[in-house]
C-alpha positions as CSV (number, residue, x, y, z in Angstrom):
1,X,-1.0,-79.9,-66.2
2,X,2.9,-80.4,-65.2
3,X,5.4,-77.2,-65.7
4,X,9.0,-78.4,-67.0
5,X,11.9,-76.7,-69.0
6,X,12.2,-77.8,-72.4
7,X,15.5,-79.0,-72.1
8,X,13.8,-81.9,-69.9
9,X,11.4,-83.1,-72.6
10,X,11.4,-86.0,-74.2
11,X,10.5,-86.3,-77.8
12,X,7.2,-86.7,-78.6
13,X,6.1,-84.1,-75.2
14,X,3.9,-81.3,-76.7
15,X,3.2,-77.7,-74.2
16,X,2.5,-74.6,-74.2
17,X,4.8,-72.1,-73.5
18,X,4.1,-70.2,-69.8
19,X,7.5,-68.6,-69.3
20,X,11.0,-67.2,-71.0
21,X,13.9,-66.6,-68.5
22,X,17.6,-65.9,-68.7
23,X,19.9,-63.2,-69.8
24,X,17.6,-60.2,-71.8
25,X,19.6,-60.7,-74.9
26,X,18.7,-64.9,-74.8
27,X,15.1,-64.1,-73.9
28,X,14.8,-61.7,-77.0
29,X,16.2,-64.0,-79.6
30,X,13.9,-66.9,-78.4
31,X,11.0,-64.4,-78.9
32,X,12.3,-63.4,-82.4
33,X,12.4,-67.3,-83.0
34,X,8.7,-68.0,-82.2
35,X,9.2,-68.9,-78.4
36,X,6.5,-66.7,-77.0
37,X,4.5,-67.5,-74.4
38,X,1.1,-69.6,-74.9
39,X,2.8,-71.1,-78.2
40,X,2.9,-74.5,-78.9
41,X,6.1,-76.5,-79.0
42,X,6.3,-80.0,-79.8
43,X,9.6,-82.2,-79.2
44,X,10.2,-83.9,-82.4
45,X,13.7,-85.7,-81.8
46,X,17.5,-85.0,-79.5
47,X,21.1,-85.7,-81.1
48,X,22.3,-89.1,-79.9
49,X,23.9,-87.4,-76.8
50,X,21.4,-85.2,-76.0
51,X,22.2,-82.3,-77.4
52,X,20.9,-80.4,-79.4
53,X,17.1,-81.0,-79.5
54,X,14.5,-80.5,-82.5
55,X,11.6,-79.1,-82.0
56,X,8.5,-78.1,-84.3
57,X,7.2,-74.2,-83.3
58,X,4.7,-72.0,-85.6
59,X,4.7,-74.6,-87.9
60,X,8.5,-75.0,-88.0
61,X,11.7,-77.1,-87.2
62,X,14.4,-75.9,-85.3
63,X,16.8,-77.2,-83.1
64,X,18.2,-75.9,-79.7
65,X,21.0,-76.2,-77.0
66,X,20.0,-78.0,-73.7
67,X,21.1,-74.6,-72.6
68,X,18.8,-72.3,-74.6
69,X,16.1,-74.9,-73.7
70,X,16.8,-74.3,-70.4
71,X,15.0,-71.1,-70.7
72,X,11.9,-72.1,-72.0
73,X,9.1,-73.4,-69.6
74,X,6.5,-75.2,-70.8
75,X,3.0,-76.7,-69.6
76,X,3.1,-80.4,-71.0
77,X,-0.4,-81.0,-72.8
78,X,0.1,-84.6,-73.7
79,X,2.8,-87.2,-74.6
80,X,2.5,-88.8,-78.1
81,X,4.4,-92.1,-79.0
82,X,6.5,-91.6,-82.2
């Protein structure tokens, strides 16, 4: 299965997540969020320009900068058409 960032995803792309990089104060905040590694994500929807995205994690929405997405690297599982 495919590694990518989650800020590459498009909606309806559903992973795992593998890995959290970036700053140690990002990283943390992510975690407190739900974004731990072997989690699932699933890209509901993005802003008309792209930014931010929503996603759906534990059972949740939330949305996130390209930037903070950045961070977050995922192995794609499948790709759903909503």
């Amino acid at each position: 299965m495919p590694l990518t960032t989650l800020d590459r995803c498009c909606p309806g792309v559903e992973g795992n997540i593998t890995h959290l990089s970036g700053e140690p104060s990002l990283v943390r905040r992510l975690m407190e969020l739900g974004f731990v590694p072997g989690t699932r994500v699933f890209v509901v929807k993005l802003a008309p320009l792209g930014d931010p995205l929503q996603v759906v994690v534990r059972g949740y929405h939330l949305s996130l900068r390209r930037l903070e997405a950045q961070s977050i690297t995922l192995e794609v599982n499948e790709v759903t058409n909503e």
